[in-house]
N, C-alpha and C positions, 0 to 999 in steps of 0.2 A: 763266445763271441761278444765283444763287447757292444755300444752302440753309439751312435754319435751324439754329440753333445757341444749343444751352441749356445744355450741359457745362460745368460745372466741376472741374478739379480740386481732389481731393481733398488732403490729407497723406499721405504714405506711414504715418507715427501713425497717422491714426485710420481705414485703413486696416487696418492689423496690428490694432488693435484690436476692429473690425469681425469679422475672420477670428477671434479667439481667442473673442471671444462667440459668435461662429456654433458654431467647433470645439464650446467648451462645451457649449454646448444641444445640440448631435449626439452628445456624451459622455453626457451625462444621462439622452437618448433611447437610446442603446443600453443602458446601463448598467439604464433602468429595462426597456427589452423583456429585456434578459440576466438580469435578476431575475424579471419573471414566467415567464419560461420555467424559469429555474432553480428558481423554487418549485412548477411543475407537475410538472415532474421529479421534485421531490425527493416530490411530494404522491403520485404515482405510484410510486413506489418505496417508500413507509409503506405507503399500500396495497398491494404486492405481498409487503412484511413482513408487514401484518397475515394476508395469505391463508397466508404460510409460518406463522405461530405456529398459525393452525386446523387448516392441515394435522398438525403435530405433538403439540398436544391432540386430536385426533380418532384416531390413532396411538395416542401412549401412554396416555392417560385414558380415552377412549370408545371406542373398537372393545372394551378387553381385558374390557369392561365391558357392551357387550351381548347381549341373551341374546331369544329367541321369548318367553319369560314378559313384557317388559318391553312388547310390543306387547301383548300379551294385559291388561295392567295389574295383570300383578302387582305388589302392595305390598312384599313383599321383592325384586322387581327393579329396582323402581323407588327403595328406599331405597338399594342397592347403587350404583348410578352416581350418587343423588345426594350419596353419601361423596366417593366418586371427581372428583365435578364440585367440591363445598366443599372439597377436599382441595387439589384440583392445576390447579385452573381459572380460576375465580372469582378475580380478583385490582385491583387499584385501574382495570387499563385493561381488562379482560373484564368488562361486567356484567352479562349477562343469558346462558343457553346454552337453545337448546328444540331437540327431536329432533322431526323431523316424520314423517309416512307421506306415501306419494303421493297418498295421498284428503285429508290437509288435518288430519289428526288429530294433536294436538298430545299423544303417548307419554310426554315429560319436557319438565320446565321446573323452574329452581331457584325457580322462583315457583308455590308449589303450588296456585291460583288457576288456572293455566293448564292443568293437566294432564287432558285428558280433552275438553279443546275443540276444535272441528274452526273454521275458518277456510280458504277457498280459496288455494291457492298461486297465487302471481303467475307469469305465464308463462315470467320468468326462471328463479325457482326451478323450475318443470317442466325446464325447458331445463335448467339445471345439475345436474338427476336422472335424467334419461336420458341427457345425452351425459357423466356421471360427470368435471364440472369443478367447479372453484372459481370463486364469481362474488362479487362487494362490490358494495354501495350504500349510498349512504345510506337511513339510516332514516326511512320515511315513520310520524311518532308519531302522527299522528292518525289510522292504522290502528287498527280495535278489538282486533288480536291487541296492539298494542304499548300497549295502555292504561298498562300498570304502569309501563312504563320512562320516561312523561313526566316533565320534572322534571330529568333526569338530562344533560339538553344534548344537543347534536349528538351522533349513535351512526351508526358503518357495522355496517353488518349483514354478514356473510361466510358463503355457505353452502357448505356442503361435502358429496358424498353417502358414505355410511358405509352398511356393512351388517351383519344380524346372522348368525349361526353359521351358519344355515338360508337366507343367502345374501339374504332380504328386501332392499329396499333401503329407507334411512329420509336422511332430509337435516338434517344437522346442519348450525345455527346457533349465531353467536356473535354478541352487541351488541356492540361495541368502543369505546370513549372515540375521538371525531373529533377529542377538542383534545389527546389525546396523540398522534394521526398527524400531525397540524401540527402540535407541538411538535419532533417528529422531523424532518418537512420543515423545518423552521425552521434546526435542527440543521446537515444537511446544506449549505441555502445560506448558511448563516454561513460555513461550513469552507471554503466558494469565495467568498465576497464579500469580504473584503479581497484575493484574488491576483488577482480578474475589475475590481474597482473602484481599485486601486492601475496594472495594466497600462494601461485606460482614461485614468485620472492619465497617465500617463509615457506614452504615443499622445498626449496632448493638448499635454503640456507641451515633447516634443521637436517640434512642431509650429510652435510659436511662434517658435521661429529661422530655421525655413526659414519660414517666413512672412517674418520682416524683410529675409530675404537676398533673397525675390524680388520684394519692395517697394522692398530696395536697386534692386534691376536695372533696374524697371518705373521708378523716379526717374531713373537716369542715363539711361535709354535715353529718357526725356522731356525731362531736361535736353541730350543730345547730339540732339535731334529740334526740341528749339528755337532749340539751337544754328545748328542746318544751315539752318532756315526762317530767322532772324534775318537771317541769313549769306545768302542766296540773297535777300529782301530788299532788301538791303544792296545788293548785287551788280545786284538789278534798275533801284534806284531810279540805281545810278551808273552804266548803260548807258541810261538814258532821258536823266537829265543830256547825256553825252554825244551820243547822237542827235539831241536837240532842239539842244545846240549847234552840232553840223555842220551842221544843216538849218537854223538861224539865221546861221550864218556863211559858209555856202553855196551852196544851192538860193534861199534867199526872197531873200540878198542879190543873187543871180543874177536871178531872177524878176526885183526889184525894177528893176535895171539895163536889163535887157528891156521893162517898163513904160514907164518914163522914155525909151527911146529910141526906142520905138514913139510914143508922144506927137508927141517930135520928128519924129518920118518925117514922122508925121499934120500937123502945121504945114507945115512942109516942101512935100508934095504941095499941101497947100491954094494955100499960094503959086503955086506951080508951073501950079496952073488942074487939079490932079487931082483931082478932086473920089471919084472912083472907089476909089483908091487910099491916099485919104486916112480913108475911112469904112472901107475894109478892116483900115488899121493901128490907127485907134480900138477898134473890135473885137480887135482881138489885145491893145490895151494893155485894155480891159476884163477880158476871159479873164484877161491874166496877173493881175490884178489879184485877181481871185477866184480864182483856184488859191493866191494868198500870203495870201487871207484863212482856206482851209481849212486850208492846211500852220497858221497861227496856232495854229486852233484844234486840230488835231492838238498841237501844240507846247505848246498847255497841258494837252491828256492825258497827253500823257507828261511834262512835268515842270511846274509852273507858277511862271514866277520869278516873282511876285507873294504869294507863297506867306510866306515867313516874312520878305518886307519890308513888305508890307501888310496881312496878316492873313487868317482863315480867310473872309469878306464879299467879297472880291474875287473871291479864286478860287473860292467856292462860285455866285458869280456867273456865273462863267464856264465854270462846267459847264452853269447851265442852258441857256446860247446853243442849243445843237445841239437839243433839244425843243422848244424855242419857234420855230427853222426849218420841224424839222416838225411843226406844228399842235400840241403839248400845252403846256396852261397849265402854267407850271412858275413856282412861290412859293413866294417866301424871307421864310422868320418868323426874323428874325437878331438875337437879343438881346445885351448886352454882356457878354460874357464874359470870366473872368481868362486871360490868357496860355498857351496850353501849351508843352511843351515843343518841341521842332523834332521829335520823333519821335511827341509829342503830336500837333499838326496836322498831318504827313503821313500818322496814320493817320486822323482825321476827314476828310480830304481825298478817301482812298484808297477809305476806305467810301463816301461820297457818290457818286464816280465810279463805283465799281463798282455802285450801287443806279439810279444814275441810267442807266447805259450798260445795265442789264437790263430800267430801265422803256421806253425806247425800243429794244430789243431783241424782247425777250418780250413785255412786259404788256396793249398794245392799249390804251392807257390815253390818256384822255384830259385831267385834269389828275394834278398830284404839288405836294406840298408839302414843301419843304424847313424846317427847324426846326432853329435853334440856341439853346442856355438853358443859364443854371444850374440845376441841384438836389441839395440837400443837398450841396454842395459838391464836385459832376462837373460836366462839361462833358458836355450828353446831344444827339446829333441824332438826331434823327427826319427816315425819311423816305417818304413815305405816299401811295400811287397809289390812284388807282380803277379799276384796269385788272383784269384776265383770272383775278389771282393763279397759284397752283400747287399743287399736289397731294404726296404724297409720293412717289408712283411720279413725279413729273416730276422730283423732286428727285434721285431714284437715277440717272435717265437721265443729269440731267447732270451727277452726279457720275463715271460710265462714261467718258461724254466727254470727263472730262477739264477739265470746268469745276469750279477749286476756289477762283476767287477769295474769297468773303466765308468761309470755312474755313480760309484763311490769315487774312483779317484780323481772323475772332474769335479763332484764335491768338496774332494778335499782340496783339490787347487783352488779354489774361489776362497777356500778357506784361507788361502796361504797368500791371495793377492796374486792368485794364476790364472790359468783356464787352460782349459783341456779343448781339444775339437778332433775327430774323428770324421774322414770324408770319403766314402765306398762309391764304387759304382761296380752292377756287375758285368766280369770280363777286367777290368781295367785295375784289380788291385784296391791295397787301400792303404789310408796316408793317416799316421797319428801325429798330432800335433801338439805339445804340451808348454806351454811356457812359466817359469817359476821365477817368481821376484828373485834377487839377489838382497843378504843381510844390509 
């Protein structure tokens, strides 16, 4: 059983080519995950600056700044850190500061609108006032504590817990400009994207050599693989030569001797009044007779001298004998076709044989149809059973075993500027398909 066969080679070109557009797009795809990573990074890391600047306004500006009067709402405590806050706080990326209590009550705000308002803290801010950390978020503005700050763009909020003299504990907040932390982040991944997007470059670019070098290799090691097949071939088609000679100059000329003089016995006896003896040697000259008719057609499997003196119609004739022996219709659609070459027609040849020796093998088939034509300027046979067909686990099997005829001889069509194709289904027969340049 042969197997099918759709491959063609490719160019080692556009092969390499192939690989350098792949490379690229896996450059791009890392390049673009190495950038969002490196902006979450860097976005993490503005925000962990912004929590260090609260910490350090909360240090020098606000702690030295408050006082028990300031919860109480005293006016002079309250004017006193709002110096402090307009002095040393407040600045293009700080926009808004509120001191909170645990109950929700809003002590100072540089927005004197807010001072004196209670609003419920979010569970974070409780969290980040009992366990005394630093926590950021973005600002939710459609809060009603954050009414004023609408307008102002994206703001992280950063709270911080702070205490006064008498040990109270209150939670300072800061609004902070979000598009100067991503301006920062921005910052940092510029400072690494030309050395992370230039190394990607030079990973891709020294790529491209050892690409060609092992497209080199994958070429020779197909040109020295066709070499060896061409070559083996060669070697098979002049050991069948041979065999079929020996057996024509021979065994069949021997057979044939044997016939003829079994004949004569057979006269001979007759004469003689042997009637007995003379039906026994008829019978042997019969047998030899048919033993030199199988050796024939043995003799045109393995080489058909008919072949490049008479054309591809004779010998494609002469394959079908052995299927019309045993019971399959076997027809030939043989149109006029230009000339092949002599390595032309012994691979049209070689194909048929091989297709035709699988359908009385395998197939269970009861007719096939042989087909020879022109199209678009090949020589194309066709050759098409209604038998058993095969599967692809059938095809593995008998690739295992060791059967690789129609895989050498789609090989050798590629060789020859053909291709070979093979198409099974089981139940539905199967269809070979070979086309061969014309000289």
């Amino acid at each position: 059983m042969g197997e099918p066969r759709r491959t063609r080679h490719g160019g080692a070109g556009s092969a390499v080519l192939q690989f350098a557009i792949t490379g690229l797009v896996a450059v791009a795809l890392v390049g673009l995950a190495a950038f969002l990573l490196q902006r979450r990074a860097a976005a993490n890391q503005a925000i962990k600056e912004a929590r260090g600047v609260t910490r350090v306004i909360a240090s020098t500006a606000i702690m030295p700044n408050l006082s028990q009067s300031l919860v109480d709402g005293d006016p002079k405590a309250i004017r006193r850190i709002d110096r402090a806050v307009r002095t040393h706080v407040l600045t293009d990326q700080v926009r808004r500061v509120k001191i909170w209590t645990a109950d929700g009550h809003i002590v100072y705000s540089d927005e004197p609108r807010l001072v004196g308002a209670q609003y419920p803290l979010a569970k974070d801010d409780l969290e980040s006032l009992r366990e005394n950390k630093v926590t950021a978020d973005i600002s939710d503005l459609s809060a009603p504590e954050n009414r004023f700050e609408r307008g102002q763009g994206k703001l992280l909020e950063v709270y911080l817990p702070v205490h006064t003299p008498s040990g109270q504990p209150l939670l300072f907040e800061t609004y902070q400009r979000y598009g100067s932390i991503a301006h920062d982040a921005q910052e940092v991944w510029l400072a690494f994207a030309p050395a992370l997007g230039g190394a990607l470059l030079l990973l891709w670019i020294l790529q491209i050599p050892l690409a060609r070098s092992l497209a080199g290799r994958l070429r020779e090691g197909q040109r020295e693989r066709e070499a060896l097949l061409l070559r083996a071939m060669e070697a098979s088609d002049a050991e069948r030569r041979r065999i079929a000679a020996d057996l024509h100059d021979g065994v069949v000329q021997d057979l044939a001797g044997i016939s003829y003089g079994l004949e004569a016995g057979a006269e001979h006896a007759g004469t003689r009044g042997d009637p007995t003896g003379a039906g026994d040697m008829r019978r042997g000259a019969s047998a030899t007779r048919q033993s030199m008719r199988q050796l024939r057609s043995l003799l045109v499997e393995l080489h058909p001298p008919n072949l490049h003196a008479s054309g591809l119609e004779p010998a494609l004739s002469d394959l079908c004998a052995p299927l019309r022996a045993h019971g399959v219709d076997c027809e030939l659609d043989i149109e006029t076709v230009p000339r092949l070459s002599p390595p032309g027609e012994e691979l049209v040849f070689r194909a048929a044989q091989e297709a035709l020796r699988n359908v009385l093998a395998h197939a269970n088939a009861t007719r096939t149809v042989v087909r020879l034509a022109q199209e678009q300027g090949r020589v194309v046979l066709t050759v098409e059973d209604d038998g058993s067909g095969f599967t692809p686990d059938d095809v593995e099997q008998s690739r295992s075993d060791g059967h690789l005829g129609l895989s050498l001889l789609a090989d050798r069509a590629m060789d020859l500027g053909g291709a070979l194709d093979v198409d099974a289904e089981p139940g539905r027969g199967t269809r070979l398909r070979l086309e061969v340049a014309t000289p």
